[in-house]
N, C-alpha and C positions, 0 to 999 in steps of 0.2 A: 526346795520350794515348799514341799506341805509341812517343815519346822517351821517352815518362817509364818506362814498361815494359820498354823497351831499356836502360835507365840503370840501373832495378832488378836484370836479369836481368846486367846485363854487372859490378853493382858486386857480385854473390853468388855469382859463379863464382871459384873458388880461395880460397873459406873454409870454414872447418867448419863446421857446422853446430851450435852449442852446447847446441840440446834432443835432436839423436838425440846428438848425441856422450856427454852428462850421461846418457843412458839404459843406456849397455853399457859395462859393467865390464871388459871383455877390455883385456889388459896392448897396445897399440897405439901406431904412431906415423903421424901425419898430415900430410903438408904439402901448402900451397895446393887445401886441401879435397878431397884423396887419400888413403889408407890406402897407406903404403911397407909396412909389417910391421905382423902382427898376427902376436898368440901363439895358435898350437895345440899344447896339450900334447900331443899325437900327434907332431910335430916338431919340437920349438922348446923351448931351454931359458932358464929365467929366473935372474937374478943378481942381489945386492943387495951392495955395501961400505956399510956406514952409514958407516967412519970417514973414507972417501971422498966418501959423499954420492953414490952410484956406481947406477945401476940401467943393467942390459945384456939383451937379448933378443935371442937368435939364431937363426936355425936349427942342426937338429943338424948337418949338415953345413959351418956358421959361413960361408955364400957369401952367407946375407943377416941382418942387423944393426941395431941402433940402442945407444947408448949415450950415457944421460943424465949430466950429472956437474951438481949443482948447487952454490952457495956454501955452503946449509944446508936439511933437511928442512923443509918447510910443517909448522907446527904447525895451521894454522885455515884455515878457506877464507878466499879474500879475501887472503892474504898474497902479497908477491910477490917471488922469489927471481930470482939471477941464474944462469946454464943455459948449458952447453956442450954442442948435441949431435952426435957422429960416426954417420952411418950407410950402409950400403953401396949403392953402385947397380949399374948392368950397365956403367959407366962409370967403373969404382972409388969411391974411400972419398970421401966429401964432410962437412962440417962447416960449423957456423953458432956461433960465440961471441957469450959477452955479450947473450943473450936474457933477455928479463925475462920470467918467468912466473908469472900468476896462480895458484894452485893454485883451481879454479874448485868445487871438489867436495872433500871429503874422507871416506871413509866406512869405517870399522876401518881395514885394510893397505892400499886402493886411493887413489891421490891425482889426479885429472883436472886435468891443468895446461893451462894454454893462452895463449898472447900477445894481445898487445893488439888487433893486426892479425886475429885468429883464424886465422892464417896456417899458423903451426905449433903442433899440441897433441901432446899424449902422454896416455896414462896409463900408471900403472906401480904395482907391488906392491912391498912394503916387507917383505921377507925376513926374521923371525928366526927 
């Protein structure tokens, strides 16, 4: 019984959690069931290129970062688009291509994305 509980607790470490994640709409990015950047409009500003497929969140002083670029906008939950995304550490700039992302949620301007792996998710605001 405590393998099987070890096996549980050790295969749910460094993923999202997909019901608190689906629960907060704050523009976010998460890897291996981490929060790198979250948006506070007190410091942090938001960006959108549609014609880019482009969403960016920074801080104001731009030392921390994510920058999503997809193939093409999720029209429907359930769709799944392919994702480049750059974002900053204390160790400089790092990136992950050719991510497939579920859009898991979509709800008016907010779209909750997230991989297969539940490894890396985002969400992000659709500017116009």
């Amino acid at each position: 019984m405590i393998a099987v509980l070890l096996l549980i607790s050790c295969k749910q470490q460094g993923v999202t959690d997909l019901s608190a994640f689906l629960q907060d709409n704050t523009v976010r990015l998460e890897m291996d069931g981490r929060t790198l950047l979250r948006y506070d409009p007190s410091d942090c500003q938001l960006a959108f290129n549609e014609k880019r497929c482009e969403f960016r969140a920074h801080t104001d002083t731009m030392l921390d970062y994510f920058v999503l670029t997809l193939d093409n906008i999720p029209a429907t939950s359930g769709e799944t688009v392919n994702a480049r995304i750059v974002w900053s550490t204390s160790n400089g700039e790092r990136s992950k291509e050719n991510i497939a992302l579920q859009a898991m949620l979509i709800r008016g301007d907010v779209i909750w994305l997230c991989d297969k792996s539940h490894r890396n998710a985002l969400v992000v605001r659709v500017l116009k």
